[in-house]
N, C-alpha and C positions, 0 to 999 in steps of 0.2 A: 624360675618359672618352670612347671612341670608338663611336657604332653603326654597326651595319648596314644600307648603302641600297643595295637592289636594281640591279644595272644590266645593264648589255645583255651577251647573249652578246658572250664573244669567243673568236679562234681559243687556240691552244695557245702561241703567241708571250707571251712576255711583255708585256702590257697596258702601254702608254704609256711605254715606258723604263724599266717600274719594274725593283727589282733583285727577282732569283727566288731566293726562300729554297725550300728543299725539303727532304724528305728521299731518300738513293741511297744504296745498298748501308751500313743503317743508321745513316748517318753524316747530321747536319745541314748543311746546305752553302748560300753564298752564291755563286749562278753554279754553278761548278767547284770553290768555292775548300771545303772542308770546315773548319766551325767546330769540331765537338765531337762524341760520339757522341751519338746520338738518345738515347738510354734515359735518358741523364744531364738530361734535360728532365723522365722520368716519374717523379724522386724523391721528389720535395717537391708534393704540390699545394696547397700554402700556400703557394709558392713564390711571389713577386712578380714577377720576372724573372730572366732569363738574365742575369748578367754578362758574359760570354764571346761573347754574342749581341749586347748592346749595346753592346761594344767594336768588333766587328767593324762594327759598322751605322754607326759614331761618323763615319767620314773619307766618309760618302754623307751626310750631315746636308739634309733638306731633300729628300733624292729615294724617291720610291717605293719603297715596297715590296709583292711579290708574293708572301704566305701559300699555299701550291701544298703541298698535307700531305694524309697519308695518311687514307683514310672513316674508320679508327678512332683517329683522334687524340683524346684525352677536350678535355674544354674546360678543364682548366686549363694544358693544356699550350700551348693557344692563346693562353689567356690571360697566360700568360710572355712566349709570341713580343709579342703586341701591346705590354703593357709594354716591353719589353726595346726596341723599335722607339721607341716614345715617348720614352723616355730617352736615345736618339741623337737624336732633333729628324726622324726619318724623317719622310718625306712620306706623304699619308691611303695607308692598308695596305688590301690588295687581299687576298681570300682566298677560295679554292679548293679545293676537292676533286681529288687524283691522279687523272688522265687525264680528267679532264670541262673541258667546254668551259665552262659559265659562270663568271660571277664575281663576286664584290658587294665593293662599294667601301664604307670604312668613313668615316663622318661625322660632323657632331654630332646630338646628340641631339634629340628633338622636343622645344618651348619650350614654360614654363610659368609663371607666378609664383611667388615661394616666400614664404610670411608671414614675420611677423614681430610687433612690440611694435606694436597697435593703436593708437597714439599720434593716428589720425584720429577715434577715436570706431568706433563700430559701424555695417561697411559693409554697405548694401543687397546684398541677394545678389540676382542678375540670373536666373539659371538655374544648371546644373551641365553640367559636362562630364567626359566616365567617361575614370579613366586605364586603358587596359588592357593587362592584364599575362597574358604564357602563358608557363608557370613549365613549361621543360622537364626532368625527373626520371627519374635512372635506379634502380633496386632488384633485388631479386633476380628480381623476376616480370617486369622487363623495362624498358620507357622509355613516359615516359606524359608528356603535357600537361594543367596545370591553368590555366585560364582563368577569371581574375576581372577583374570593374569596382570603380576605390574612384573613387567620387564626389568631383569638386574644384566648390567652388563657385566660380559665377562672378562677380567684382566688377568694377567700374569704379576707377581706379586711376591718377591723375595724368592722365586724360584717356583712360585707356586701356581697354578691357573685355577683360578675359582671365580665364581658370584658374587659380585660387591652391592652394597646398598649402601647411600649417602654422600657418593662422592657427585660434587657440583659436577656442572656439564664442560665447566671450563677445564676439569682435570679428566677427561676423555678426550682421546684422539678418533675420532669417527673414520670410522674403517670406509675402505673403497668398497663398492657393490662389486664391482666388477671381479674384484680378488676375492672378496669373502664369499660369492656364491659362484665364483668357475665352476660352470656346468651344469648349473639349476637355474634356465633361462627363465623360469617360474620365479622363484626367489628372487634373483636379481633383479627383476623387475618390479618387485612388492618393494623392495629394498630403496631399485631406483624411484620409486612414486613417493617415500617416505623422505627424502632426500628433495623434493622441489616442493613437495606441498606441507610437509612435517606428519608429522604423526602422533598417538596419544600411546602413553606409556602404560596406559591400565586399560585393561578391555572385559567384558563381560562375557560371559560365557551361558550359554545356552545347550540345550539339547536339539533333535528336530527341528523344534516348534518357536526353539527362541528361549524356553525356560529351562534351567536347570532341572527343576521339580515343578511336579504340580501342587498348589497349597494345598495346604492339610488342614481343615476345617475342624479337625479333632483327633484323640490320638488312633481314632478306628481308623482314619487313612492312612495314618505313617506307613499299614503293608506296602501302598504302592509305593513309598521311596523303596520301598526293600526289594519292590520288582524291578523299579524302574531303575535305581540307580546305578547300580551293576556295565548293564548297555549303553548310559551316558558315559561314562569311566572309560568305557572302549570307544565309544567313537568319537570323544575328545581327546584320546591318549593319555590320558590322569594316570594310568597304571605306570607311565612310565616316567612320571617325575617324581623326583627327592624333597622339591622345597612345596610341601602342600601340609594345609592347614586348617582346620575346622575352629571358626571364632562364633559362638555360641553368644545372642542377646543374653543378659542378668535374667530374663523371666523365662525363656526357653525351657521346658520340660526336659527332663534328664530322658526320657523316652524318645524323645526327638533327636537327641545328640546322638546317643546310639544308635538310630534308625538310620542316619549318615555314616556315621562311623562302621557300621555292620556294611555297606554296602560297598568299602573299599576290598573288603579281604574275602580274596586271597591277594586283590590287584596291587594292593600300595602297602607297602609293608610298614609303612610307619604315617599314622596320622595326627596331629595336634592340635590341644584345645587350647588356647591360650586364656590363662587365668586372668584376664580384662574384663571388666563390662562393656561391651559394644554397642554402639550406635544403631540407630535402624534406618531404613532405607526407602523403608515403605512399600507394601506388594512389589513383585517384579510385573511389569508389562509387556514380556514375552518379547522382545526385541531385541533380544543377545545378537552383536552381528558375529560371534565367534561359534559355530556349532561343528567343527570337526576336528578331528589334529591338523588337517591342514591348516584350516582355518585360521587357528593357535598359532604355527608357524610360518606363516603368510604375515601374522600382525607383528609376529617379533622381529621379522625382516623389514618391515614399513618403519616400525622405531628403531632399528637403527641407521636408515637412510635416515631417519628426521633428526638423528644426531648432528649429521652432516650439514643438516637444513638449518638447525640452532644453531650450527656453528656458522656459517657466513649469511 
């Protein structure tokens, strides 16, 4: 699986030798050399990959490639191109929006632990760390982002202290409030409330008003993500997390995924599009109860008092 890491403008030239996929006069084309009609990418969006695309990519094994596609290309048809790249052994794929100068380079993903069969006994949980996710969705009302935190707790681990995901509740030992927040009468009390009453492991995230974004009724409003998003990043603290992600619906405009992903940098130095088709959600109704960093950090202290509350 490939994400998305932010990188420097560049001019119009093909970026580092890579080879220029594009599309000209509705044909899909490697350089000059034309693969196939375009349209014949928009049939299928359960489509995995292009066959005809990965053959062509097959005799460049190991060299770049430059995704250079149209603002309204849906994201599954991207998400063929990158497949289809993968499956030739392509080198990390660059991609772009027609006639625009930037370009983001695709990478791995941000690191995490993953559980497993607690065979240590039940580990001390150290703190948590939010994975977050901005789940970009298009509908008939338009294109809209949904922003949540799911809390990974944090253990120590062959010497190591990181982020786990998927270990049951029964291989967590739920830390005391009272030790894990000495001194943050604030916290520990988010902590103790999560602890008698439980609390919810994923939370939504909002700006102000309650929404992440305002919908975008077309792609002339995506400037305001461009304005607005920037000032949400800052007053949820997004700049300062590692585990953050941008999951993009199948029919999502490639203009919309950039218009998110433009509004992390310079904040987040590395964001992810996860090659899934994702589910929808349905408009937001502006009732994120998470709208600042503290906010964010007040709910990751409630789960893990509610650790303590699953556990007796």
């Amino acid at each position: 699986m490939w994400w998305i890491l932010l990188s420097c403008s560049l001019g119009p030239s093909a970026p580092g030798g890579a080879l220029h996929v594009t599309v000209d006069d509705n044909a899909l084309k490697i350089g000059t050399e034309a693969v196939g009609p375009w349209r014949d990418l928009q049939l299928d969006p359960t489509g995995e990959a292009h066959p005809r695309m990965s053959q062509a990519l097959a005799p460049h094994a190991g060299q770049p490639i430059w995704l250079d596609l149209p603002a309204d290309t849906p994201f599954y048809v991207v998400r063929k191109l990158l497949n289809s790249a993968r499956h030739a052994d392509s080198g990390p794929p660059i991609l772009s929006i027609q006639g625009a100068s930037r370009t983001f380079t695709l990478s791995d993903p941000p690191s995490y632990g993953l559980g497993g069969a607690c065979t240590e006994g039940a580990l001390p949980v150290l703190g948590t760390e939010p994975l977050i996710t901005l789940s970009v969705q298009t509908g008939r009302g338009g294109t809209w982002v949904v922003g949540s935190a799911r809390f990974l707790p944090v253990v120590e681990r062959r010497g190591q202290r990181r982020p786990v995901d998927g270990l049951p509740d029964r291989c967590l030992a739920a830390p005391d409030c009272g030790h894990l927040f000495a001194g943050d009468p604030v916290l520990e009390a988010a902590c103790r409330e999560g602890s008698e009453a439980g609390a919810p492991g994923r939370v939504l995230l909002g700006g102000g008003n309650g929404c992440l974004l305002p919908i975008a009724s077309g792609p002339g409003e995506l400037e305001a993500w461009r304005r607005e998003l920037p000032g949400r990043i800052e007053l949820l603290g997004l700049g300062e997390q590692e585990l953050l992600m941008v999951m993009p619906e199948a029919g999502v405009r490639l203009d919309a995924l950039i218009a998110v992903i433009e509004g992390f940098q310079p904040g987040v130095p590395a964001v992810g599009s996860a090659l899934l088709i994702q589910g929808n959600d349905g408009p937001p109704i502006c009732n994120a109860p998470v709208r600042s960093r503290a906010d964010l950090v007040a709910a990751g202290a409630r789960w893990l008092g509610g650790l303590r509350h699953t556990g007796e």
